[in-house]
C-alpha positions in Angstrom: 11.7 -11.9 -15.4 8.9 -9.6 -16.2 8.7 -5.7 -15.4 7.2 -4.0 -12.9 4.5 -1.7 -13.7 5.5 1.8 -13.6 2.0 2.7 -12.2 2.5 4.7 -9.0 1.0 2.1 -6.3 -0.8 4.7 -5.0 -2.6 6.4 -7.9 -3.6 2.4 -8.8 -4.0 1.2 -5.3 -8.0 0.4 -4.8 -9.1 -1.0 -1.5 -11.0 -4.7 -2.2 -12.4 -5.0 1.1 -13.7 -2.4 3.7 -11.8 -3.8 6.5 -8.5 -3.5 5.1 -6.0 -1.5 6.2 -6.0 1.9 5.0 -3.0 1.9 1.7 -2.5 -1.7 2.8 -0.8 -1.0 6.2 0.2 -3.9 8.2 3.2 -3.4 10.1 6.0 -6.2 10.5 6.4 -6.8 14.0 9.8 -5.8 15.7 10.9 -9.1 17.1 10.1 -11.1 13.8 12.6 -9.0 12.1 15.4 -9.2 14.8 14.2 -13.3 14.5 14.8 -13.6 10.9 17.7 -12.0 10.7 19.5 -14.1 13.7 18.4 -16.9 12.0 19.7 -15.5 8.5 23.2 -14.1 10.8 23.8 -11.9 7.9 26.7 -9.7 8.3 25.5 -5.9 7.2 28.9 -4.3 7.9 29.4 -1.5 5.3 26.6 -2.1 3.5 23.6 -0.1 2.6 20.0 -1.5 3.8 17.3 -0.2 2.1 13.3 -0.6 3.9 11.0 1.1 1.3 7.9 0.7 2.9 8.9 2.2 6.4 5.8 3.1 7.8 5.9 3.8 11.4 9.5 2.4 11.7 8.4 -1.7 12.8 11.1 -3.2 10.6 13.4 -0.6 10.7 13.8 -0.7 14.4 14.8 -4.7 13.9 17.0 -4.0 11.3 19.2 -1.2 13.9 18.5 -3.9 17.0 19.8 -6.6 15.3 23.0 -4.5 13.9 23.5 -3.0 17.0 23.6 -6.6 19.0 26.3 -7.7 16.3 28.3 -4.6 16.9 27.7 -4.2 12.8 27.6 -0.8 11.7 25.9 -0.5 7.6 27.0 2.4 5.3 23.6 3.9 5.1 20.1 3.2 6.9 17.6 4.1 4.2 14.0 4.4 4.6 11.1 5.5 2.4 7.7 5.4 2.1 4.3 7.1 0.1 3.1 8.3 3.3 4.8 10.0 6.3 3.2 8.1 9.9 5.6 10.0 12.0 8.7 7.6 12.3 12.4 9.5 13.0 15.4 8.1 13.6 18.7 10.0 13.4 20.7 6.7 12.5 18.6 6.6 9.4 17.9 8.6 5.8 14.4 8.6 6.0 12.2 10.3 2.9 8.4 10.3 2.8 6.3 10.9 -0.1 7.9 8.5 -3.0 6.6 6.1 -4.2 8.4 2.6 -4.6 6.6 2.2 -8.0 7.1 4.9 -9.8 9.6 5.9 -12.2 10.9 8.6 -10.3 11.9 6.6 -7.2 15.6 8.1 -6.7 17.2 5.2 -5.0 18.4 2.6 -7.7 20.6 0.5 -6.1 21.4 -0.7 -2.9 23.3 -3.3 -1.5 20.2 -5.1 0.6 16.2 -4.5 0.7 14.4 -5.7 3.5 10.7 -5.0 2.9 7.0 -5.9 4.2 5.5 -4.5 1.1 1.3 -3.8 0.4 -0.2 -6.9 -0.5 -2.5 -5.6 -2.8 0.9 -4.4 -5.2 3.3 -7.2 -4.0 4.0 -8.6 -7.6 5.5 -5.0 -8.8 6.9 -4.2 -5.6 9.0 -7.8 -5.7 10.2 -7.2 -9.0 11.8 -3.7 -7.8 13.0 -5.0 -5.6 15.2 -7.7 -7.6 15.8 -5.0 -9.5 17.4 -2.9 -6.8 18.8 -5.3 -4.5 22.5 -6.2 -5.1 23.2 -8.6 -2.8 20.4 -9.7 -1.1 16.3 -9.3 -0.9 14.4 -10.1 2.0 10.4 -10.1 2.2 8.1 -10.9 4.5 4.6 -12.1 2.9 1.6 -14.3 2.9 2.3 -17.8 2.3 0.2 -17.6 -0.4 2.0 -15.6 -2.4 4.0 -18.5 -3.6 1.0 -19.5 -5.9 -0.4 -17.4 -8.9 -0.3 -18.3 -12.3 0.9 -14.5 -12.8 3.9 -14.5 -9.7 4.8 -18.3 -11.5 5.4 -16.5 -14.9 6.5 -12.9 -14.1 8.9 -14.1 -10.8 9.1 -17.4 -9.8 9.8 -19.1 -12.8 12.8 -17.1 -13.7 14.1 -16.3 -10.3 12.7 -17.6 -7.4 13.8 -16.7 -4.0 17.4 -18.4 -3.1 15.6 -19.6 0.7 12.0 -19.5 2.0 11.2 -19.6 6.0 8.0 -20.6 6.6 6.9 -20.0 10.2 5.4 -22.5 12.1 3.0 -20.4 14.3 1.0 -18.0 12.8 2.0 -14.0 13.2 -0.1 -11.5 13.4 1.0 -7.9 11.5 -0.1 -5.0 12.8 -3.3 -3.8 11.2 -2.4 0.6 11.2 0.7 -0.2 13.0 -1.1 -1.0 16.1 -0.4 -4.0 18.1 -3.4 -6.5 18.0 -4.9 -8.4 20.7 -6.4 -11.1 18.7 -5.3 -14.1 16.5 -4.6 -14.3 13.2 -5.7 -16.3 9.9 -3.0 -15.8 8.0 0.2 -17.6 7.3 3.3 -16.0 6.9 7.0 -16.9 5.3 10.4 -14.8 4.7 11.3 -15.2 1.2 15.1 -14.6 0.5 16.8 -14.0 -2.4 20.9 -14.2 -2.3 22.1 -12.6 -5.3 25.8 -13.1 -4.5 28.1 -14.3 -7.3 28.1 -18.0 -8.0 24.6 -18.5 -6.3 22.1 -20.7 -8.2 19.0 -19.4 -7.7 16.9 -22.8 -9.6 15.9 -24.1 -6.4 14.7 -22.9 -3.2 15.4 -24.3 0.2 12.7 -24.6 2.3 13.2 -23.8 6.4 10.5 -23.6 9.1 11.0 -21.1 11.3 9.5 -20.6 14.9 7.6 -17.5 15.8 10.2 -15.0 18.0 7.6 -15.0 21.5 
């Protein structure tokens, strides 16, 4: 598997497009997370759960909802992010101002990463991510993503992702972290990687999933 750049995304990010969120900013919606991970009915218990791109705290309040139905209880609730948009929670260890990228993020291991990362920087942030993860990544992307001559060499090729969950309505992130109140033209999948021992990751099993509302 190839290496991620050790470029800080932010000192390399460049907008393409003028209506783009600002640093990439679309925000997983709460209910999508609690959705995937009933439908993945991972047990969490004693493990820690890393969310590096925490933003405004979207995936990271699925991530407590869903433990919290289960009566699971992690080691450790860690989130980070580049940019500080406010988001407290005294359940987790939240640090702002790293940068998943760069080669002074201080969190090398942990036992799951769960993560809606910048498209613009998804390759890099993906192969962290492996990197990191010691049981199991989970990733919420564009469809497309799964195509790319550069993902197909550097990733997929090597290790692809263990399950993919393909929805089968479209959802709709939220541009800023806002809720939007239109429709959306992208399509969106979970990619899952189960890095347990004695799991052959060669090839993937494709699901559909519904859309939680």
């Amino acid at each position: 598997m190839g290496q991620y750049t050790n470029k800080g995304l932010y000192n390399s990010y460049k907008k393409n497009n003028k209506e783009r969120a600002e640093l990439d900013y679309y925000a997983t919606p709460t209910a999508e997370v609690v959705n995937i991970l009933e439908t993945l009915n991972y047990d969490f218990s004693c493990l820690d759960i890393l969310e590096p791109c925490v933003g405004g705290g979207h995936m990271m309040k699925g991530i407590i909802q869903y433990c919290e139905n289960h009566n699971q209880e992690p080691s450790l609730y860690i989130g980070t992010d580049f940019v500080d948009r406010g988001y407290t929670n005294k359940n987790c260890t939240l640090t702002y101002g790293l940068d998943f990228l760069s080669d002074d993020y201080p969190i090398e291991k942990a036992d799951v990463v769960i993560m809606n990362p910048p498209y613009a920087t998804l390759e890099p942030f993906l192969i962290r991510g492996l990197e990191i993860a010691q049981e199991k990544l989970i990733v919420l992307c564009r469809t497309q993503v799964l195509e790319g001559a550069s993902r197909y060499k550097n990733i997929f090729s090597t290790c692809p992702p263990t399950e993919i969950y393909q929805y089968v309505e479209r959802v709709q992130c939220w541009k800023n972290g806002k809720k939007p109140t239109g429709s959306s033209a992208q399509a969106y999948c979970w990619l899952v990687w189960d890095k347990a021992p004695g799991v052959q990751m060669k090839h993937p099993q494709l699901h559909w999933i519904h859309r939680a509302d």
